[in-house]
C-alpha positions in Angstrom: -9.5 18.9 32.5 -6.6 18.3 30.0 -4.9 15.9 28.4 -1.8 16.6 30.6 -4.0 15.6 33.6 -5.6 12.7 32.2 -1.8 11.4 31.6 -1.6 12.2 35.2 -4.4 9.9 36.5 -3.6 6.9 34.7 -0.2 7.0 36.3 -1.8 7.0 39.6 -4.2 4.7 38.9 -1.8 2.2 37.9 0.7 2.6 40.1 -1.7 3.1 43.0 0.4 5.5 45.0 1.1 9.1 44.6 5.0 8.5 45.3 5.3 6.0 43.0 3.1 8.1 40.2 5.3 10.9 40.7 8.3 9.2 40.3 6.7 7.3 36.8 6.4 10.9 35.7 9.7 12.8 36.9 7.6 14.9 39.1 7.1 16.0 42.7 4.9 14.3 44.9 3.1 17.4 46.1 2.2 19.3 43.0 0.5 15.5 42.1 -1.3 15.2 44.9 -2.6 18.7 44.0 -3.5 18.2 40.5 -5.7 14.3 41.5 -7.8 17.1 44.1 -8.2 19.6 41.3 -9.5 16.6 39.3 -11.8 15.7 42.1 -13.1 19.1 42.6 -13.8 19.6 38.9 -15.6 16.6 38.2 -17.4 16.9 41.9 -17.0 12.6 42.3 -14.4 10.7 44.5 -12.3 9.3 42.0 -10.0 7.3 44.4 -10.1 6.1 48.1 -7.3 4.8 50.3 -6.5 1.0 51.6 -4.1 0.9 53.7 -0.8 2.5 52.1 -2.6 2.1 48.5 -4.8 3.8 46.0 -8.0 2.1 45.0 -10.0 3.6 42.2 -13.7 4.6 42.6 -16.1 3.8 40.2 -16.3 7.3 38.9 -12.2 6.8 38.8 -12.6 3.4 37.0 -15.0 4.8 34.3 -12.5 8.0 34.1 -9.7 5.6 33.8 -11.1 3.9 30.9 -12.1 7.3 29.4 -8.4 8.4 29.8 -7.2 5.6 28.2 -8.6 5.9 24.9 -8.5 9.7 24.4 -4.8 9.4 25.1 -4.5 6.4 22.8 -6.2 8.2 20.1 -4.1 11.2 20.9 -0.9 9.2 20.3 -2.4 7.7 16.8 -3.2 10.9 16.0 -0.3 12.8 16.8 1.7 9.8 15.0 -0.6 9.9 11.8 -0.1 13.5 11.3 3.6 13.4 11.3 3.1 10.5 8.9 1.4 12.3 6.3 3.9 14.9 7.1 6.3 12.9 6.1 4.9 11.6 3.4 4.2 8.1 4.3 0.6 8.4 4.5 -2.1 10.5 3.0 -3.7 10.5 -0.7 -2.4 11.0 -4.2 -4.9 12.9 -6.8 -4.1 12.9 -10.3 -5.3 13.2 -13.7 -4.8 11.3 -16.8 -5.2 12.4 -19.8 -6.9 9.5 -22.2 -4.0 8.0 -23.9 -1.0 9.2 -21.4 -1.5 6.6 -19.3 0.5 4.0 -20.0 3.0 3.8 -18.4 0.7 4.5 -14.9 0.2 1.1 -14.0 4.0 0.5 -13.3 4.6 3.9 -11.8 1.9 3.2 -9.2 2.7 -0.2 -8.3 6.3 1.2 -7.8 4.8 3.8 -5.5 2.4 1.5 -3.8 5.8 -0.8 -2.9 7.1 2.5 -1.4 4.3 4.2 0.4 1.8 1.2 1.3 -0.2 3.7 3.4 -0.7 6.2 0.6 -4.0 5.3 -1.4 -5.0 7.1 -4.5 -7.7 8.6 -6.4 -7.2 8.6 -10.3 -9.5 10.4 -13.0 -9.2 10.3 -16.4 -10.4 13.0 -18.3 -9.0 15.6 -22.0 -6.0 17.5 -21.0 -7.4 20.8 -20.9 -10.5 19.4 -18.5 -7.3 18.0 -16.4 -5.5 21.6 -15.9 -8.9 23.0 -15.1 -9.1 20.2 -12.2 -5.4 21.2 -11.1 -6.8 24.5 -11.0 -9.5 24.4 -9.1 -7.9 21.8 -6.7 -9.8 19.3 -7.5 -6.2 16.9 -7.8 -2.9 17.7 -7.3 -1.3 16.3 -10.5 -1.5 15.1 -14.3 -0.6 13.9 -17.2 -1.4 15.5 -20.0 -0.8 15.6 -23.8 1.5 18.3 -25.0 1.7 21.1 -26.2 -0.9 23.0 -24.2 -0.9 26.7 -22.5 0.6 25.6 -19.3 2.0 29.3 -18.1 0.2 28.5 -14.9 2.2 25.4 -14.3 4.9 23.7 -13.8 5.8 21.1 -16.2 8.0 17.9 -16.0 8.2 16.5 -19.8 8.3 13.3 -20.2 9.5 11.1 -22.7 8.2 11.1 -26.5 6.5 8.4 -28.3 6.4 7.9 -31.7 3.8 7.0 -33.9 3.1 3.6 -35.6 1.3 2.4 -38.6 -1.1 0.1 -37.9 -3.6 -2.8 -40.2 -5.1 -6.0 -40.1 -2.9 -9.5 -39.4 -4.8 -10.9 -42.1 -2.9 -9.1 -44.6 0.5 -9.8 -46.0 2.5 -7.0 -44.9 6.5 -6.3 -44.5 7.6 -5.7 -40.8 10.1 -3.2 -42.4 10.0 0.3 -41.5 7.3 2.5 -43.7 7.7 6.4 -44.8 4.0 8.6 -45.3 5.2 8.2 -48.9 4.2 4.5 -48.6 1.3 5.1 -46.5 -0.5 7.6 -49.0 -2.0 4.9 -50.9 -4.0 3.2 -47.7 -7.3 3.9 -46.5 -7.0 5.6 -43.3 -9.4 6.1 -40.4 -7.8 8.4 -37.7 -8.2 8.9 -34.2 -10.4 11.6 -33.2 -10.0 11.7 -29.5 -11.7 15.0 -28.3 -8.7 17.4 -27.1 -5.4 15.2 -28.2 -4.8 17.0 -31.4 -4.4 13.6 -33.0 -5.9 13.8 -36.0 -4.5 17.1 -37.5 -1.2 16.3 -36.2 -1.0 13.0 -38.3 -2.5 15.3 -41.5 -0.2 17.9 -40.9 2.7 15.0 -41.5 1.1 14.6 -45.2 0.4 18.2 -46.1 4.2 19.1 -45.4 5.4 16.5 -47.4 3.1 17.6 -49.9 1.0 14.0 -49.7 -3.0 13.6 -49.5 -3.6 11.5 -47.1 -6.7 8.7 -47.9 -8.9 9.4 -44.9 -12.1 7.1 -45.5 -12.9 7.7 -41.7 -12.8 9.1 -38.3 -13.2 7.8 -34.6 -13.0 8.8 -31.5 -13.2 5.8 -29.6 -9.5 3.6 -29.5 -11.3 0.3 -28.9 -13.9 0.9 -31.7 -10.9 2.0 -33.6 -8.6 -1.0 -33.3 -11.7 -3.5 -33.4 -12.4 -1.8 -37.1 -9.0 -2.3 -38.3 -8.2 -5.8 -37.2 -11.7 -6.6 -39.2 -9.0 -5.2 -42.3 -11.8 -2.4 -43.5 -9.0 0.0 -43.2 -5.6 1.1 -41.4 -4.6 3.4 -38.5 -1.6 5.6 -37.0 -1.9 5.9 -33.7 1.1 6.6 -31.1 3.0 3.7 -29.2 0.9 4.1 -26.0 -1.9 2.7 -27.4 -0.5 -0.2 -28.7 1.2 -0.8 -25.3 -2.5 0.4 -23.7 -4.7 -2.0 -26.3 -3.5 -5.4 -26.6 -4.8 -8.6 -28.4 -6.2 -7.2 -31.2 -4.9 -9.3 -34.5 -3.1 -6.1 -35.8 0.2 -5.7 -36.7 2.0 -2.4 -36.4 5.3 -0.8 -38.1 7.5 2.5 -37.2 7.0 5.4 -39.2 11.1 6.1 -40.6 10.5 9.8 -41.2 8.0 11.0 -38.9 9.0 14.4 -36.9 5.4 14.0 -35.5 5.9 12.5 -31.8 3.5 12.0 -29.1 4.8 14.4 -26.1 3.1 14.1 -22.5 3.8 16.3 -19.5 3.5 16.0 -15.6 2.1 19.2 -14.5 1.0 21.1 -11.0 -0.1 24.5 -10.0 2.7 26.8 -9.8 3.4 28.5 -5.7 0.9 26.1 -4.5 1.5 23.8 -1.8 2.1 20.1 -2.7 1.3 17.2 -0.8 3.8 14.8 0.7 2.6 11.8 -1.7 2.4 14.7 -5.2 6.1 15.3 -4.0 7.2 11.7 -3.8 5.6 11.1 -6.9 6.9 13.5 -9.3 10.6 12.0 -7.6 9.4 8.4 -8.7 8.8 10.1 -12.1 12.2 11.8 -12.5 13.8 9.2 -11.6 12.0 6.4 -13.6 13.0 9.2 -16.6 16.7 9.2 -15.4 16.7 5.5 -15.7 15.4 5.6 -19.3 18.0 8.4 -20.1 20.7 6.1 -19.2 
């Protein structure tokens, strides 16, 4: 017995009458009649009996009919969620995040969430090069990751730059005006140390090509310690603008750095000739055209 026949059965059962069955499904009466025998002879039970000029159902037809019902119910919602996902408005976003290229994601998914309410999401935050091995192994789909990297395996949607900040205590009197590594020089420093960002030699490698020595009196690889140490005014910081937009309420105060080349670049990235999911495909849309936006 098929599906096709079980469509077949609840006509007649509700419509108790062949003719009027066959006529619900654009069929002949005969070839109907045939197929509620076949039924019959298959299951070896009476599924309907005859009152007069109408069709009553057994109880062996009554507990098929129920049957029928929800296999082709669940048939339907099947059939209907697969071409959802197919299309993209249901299904499951996987991406990765690399520790401090995330802040913009908040946004981005509540704009996606707005757009695809049946999509959920699984987010995990992990180093960038830990996040192209996921991609890799197909563990997610997606991520964000801190540039540059060897991404030959990938494809790679850049996304905008941040710059980097100076950053010490409130408690301190200190100039809003823009500052040059010149100025910083003097400070007590404690960099971030962040396992697989680069951070910390990046922000050296400003000094050293200025020919400047920068006053590192400590390291940490934690941003909350980090900002919690320097709000106490035991020393100062340059971190990028995504932490400052990441870590709020801290009794810091932060100024641009005027002639810093040293920018913090992120990437979207996925497995090159690999298949992508509806909601990876809709995302990396939301995130070109979020970046169109900023462009203009």
């Amino acid at each position: 017995m098929d599906i096709r026949q079980l469509r077949y059965f609840i006509a007649i059962a509700e419509e108790k009458q062949i003719t009027a069955a066959a006529h619900r499904l654009h069929m002949a009466q005969p070839p109907l009649g045939q197929q509620l025998k076949g039924m019959e002879q298959e299951l070896g039970v009476q599924l309907v009996k005859r009152t007069g000029k109408s069709l009553e159902l057994t109880d062996a037809g009554q507990a098929l009919y129920r049957h029928a019902l929800q296999l082709t119910k669940m048939l339907e919602e099947s059939q209907i969620e697969v071409q959802e996902i197919g299309h993209g408005s249901r299904g499951k976003l996987t991406i990765g995040v690399n520790t401090l290229s995330s802040a913009a994601l908040p946004k981005l998914l509540r704009i996606f969430q707005e757009r695809y309410p049946q999509i959920t999401y699984r987010i995990q935050q992990n180093e960038s090069a830990q996040i192209l091995r996921l991609i890799h192994e197909r563990a997610i789909e997606l991520g964000i990751v801190r540039l540059p990297l060897d991404v030959s395996e990938f494809e790679v949607m850049a996304l905008r730059s941040e710059p980097f900040y100076f950053v010490r205590s409130s408690s301190h009197a200190f100039a809003g005006a823009p500052i040059t590594y010149e100025d910083i020089e003097p400070y007590p420093l404690i960099l971030p140390s962040t396992e697989g960002l680069g951070l910390y030699q990046n922000i050296l490698e400003q000094f050293t090509m200025r020919g400047l020595r920068a006053n590192v009196i400590g390291e940490c690889s934690d941003i909350v310690t980090l900002l919690e140490w320097i709000s106490t005014g035991n020393g100062t910081t340059i971190v990028p603008a995504s932490i400052l937009q990441l870590y709020r309420g801290y009794d810091i105060q932060a100024v641009s750095i005027t002639d810093s080349e040293n920018a913090f670049a992120t990437g979207l990235v996925w497995l090159k000739n690999r298949y992508l999911t509806k909601p990876a495909e809709h995302f990396i849309e939301l995130m070109k055209e979020l970046e169109r936006r900023i462009e203009e």
